[in-house]
C-alpha positions as CSV (number, residue, x, y, z in Angstrom):
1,X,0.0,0.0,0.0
2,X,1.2,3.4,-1.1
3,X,0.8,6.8,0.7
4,X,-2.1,8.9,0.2
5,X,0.5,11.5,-1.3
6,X,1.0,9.4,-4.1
7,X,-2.4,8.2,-4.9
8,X,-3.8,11.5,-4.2
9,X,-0.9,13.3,-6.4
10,X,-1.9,11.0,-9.3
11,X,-5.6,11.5,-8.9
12,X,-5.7,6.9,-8.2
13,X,-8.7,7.1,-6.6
14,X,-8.6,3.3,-5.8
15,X,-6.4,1.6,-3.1
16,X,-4.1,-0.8,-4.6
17,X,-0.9,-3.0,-4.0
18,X,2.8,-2.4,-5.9
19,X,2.3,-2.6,-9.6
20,X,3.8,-6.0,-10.6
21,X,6.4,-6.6,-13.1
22,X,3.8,-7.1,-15.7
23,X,0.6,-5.7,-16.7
24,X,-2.4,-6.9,-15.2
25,X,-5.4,-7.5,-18.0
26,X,-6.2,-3.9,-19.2
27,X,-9.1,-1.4,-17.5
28,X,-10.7,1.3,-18.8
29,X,-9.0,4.7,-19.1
30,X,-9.2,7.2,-16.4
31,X,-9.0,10.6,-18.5
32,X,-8.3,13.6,-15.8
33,X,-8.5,17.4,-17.7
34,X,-6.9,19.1,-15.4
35,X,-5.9,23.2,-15.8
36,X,-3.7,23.1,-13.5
37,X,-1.4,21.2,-15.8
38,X,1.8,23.2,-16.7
39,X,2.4,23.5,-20.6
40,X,5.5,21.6,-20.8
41,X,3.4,18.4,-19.1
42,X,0.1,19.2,-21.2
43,X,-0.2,15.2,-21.6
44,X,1.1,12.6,-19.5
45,X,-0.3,8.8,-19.3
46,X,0.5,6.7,-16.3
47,X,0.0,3.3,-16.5
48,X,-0.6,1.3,-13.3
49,X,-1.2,-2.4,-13.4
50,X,-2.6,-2.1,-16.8
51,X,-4.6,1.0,-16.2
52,X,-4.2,3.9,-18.5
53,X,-4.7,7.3,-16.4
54,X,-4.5,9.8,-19.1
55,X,-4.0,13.8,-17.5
56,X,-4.2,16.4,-20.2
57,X,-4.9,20.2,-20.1
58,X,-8.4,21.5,-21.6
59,X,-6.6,23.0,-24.5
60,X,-5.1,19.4,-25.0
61,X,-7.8,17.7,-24.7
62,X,-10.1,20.0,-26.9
63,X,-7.3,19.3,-29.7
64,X,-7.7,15.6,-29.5
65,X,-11.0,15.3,-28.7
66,X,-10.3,13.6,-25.7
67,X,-13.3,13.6,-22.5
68,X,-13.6,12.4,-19.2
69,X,-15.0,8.9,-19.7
70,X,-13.5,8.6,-22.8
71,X,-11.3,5.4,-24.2
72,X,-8.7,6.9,-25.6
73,X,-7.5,5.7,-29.3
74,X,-3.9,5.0,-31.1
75,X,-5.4,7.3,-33.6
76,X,-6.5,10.2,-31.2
77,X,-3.0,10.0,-29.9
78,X,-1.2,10.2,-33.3
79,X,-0.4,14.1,-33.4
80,X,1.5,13.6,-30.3
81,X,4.7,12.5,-29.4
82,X,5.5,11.0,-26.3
83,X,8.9,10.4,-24.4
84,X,10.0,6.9,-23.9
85,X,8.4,5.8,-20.5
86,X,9.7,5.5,-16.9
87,X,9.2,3.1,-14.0
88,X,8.4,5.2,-11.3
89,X,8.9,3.9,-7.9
90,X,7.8,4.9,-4.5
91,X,8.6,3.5,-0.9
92,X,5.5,1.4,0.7
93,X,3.7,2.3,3.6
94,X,5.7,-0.7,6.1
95,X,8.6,0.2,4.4
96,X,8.6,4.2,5.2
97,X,8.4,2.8,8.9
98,X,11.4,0.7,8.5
99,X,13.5,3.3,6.9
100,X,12.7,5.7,10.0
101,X,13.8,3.1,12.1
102,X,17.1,2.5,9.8
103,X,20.7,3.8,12.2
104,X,22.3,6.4,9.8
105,X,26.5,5.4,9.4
106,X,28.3,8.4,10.2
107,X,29.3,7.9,6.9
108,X,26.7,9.5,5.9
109,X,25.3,13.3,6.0
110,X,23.3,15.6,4.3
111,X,25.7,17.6,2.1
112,X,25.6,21.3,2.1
113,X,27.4,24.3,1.0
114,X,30.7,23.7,3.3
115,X,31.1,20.2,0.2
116,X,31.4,22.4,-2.2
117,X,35.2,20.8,-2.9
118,X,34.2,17.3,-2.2
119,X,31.3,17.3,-4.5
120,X,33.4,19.0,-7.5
121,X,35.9,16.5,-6.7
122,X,33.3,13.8,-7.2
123,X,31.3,15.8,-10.2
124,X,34.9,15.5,-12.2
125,X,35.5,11.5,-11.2
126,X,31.7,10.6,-12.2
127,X,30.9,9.4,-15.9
128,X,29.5,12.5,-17.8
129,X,26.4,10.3,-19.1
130,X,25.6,9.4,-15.4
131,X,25.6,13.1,-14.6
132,X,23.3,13.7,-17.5
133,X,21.1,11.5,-16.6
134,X,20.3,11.7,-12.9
135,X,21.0,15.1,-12.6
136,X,22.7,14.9,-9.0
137,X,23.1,18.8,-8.0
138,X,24.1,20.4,-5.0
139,X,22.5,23.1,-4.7
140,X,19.3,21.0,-5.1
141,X,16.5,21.1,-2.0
142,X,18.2,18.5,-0.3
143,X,20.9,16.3,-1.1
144,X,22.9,13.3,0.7
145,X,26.1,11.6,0.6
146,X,28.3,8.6,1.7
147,X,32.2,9.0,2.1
148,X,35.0,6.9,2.4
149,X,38.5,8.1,3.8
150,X,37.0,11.9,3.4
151,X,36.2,11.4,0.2
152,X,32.8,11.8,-1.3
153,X,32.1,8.4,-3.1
154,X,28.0,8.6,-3.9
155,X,25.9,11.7,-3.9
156,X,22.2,11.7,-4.2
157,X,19.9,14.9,-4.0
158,X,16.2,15.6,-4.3
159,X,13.6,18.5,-5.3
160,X,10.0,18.8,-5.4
161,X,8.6,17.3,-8.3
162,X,5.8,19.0,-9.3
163,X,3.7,18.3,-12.6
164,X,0.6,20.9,-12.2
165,X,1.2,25.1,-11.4
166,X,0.3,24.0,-7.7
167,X,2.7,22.8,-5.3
168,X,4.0,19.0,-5.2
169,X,4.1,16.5,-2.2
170,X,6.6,14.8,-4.1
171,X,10.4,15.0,-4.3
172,X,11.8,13.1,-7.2
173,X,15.6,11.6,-6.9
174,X,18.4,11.0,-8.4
175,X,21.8,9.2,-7.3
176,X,25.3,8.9,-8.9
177,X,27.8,6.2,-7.1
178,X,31.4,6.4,-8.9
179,X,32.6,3.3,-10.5
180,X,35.0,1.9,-8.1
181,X,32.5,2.0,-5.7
182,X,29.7,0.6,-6.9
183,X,28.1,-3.1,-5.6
184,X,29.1,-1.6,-2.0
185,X,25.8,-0.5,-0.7
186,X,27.1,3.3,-1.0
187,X,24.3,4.1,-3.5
188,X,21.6,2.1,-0.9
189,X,22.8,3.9,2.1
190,X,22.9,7.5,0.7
191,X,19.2,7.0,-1.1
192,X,17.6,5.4,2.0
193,X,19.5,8.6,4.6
194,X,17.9,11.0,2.1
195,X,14.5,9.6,1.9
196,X,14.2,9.2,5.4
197,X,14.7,13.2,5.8
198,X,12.1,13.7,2.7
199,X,10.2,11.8,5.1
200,X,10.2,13.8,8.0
201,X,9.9,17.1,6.6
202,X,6.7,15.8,4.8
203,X,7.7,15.0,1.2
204,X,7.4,11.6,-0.4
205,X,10.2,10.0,-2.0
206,X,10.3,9.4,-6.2
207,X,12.6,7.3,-7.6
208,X,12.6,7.5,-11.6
209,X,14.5,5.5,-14.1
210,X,14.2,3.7,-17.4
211,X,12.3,0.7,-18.3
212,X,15.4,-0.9,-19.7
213,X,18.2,0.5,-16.5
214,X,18.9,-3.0,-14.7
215,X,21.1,-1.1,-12.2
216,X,19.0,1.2,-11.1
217,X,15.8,-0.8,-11.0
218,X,18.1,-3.1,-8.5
219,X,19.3,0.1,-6.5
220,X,15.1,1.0,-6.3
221,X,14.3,-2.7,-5.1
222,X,17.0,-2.4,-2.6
223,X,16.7,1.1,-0.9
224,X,13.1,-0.3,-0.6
225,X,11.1,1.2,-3.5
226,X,8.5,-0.7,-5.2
227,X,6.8,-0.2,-8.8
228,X,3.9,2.3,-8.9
229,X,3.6,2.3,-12.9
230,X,5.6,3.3,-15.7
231,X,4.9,7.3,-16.8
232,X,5.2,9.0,-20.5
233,X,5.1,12.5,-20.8
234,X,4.6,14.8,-23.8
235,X,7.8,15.7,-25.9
236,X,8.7,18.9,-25.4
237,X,7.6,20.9,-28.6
């Protein structure tokens, strides 16, 4: 069972377990018009054990002649382009009690501006396409990191991840481990430390990545996370 941030921030408006590794037999669409919507997420499907819950602006949704109560069509769809899709994960509701139970090593710390050295230390040893892609930052709403021998080996940070004008319970994730580190639970230990803060100052932890990313799926599964759906979102442009 997922928080009420998360069904609630999706507009789910059922109770239901972690979305398995494969589709359940398909439901009808859930189509949400929602103004609130900002431009560059106009459309966005979210699928959740084979559920379809399309959200679209009105503007959208008056071009494609898509309505509440509507099943949406391949063919309606066709003028758009969307982005290839993400799992999205989220931490249960038994395992948000474990992880604020969880003894933080001393090894690990929020970061802040006094790592400014470390983490351009560790920014120049990462692989440039990790730092593209999950866009670990430190001057980010929070951010977390594991050391070894004073020197900063995995860095995670967060900020509030918000797909409509309003504000977002959500803070979505990202984590970078360098190489020579990795398979050492550094990456486990700095996600779990971070979450457990989201936690407490009342934000809900989202952790993103790739249908086809076997690391960091594994990384998800062992900080904890479990599959809510996989998300597309509108191509910019």
């Amino acid at each position: 069972m997922f928080s009420p941030r998360v069904t609630n921030h999706w507009q789910v408006d059922v109770a239901h377990a972690p979305m398995s590794d494969e589709n359940e037999t398909s439901a009808p669409d859930t189509v949400i018009v929602d103004p609130t919507l900002s431009d560059d997420h106009s459309l966005s499907i979210l699928t959740v054990n084979g559920r379809r819950i399309i959200a679209l602006t009105p503007q959208r949704a008056e071009q494609l002649a898509i309505a509440p109560g509507d099943t949406v069509t391949a063919e309606q769809l066709a003028p758009i382009t969307l982005n290839d899709p993400d799992h999205i994960f989220y931490l249960p509701l038994d395992e948000q009690a474990n992880l604020t139970s969880d003894a933080v090593q001393p090894t690990t710390r929020q970061l802040g501006p006094d790592d400014a050295v470390a983490f351009e230390r560790f920014a120049a040893e990462a692989p440039d396409d990790d730092l593209d892609e999950a866009f670990v930052e430190l001057d980010h709403w929070l951010v977390f990191g594991t050391f070894v021998d004073g020197r900063l080996v995995a860095a995670a940070s967060m900020y509030p991840w918000a797909l409509t004008t309003g504000a977002s319970t959500l803070a979505d994730l990202g984590v970078i481990t360098l190489p020579e580190f990795r398979g050492q639970g550094k990456a486990r230990a700095t996600v779990r430390a971070m979450s457990a803060r989201a936690l407490e100052l009342g934000y809900e932890p989202q952790y993103r990545c790739q249908l086809d990313n076997a690391a960091s799926i594994a990384l998800a599964r062992k900080a904890g996370f479990a599959l809510f759906g996989d998300w597309q979102v509108i191509v910019d442009g």
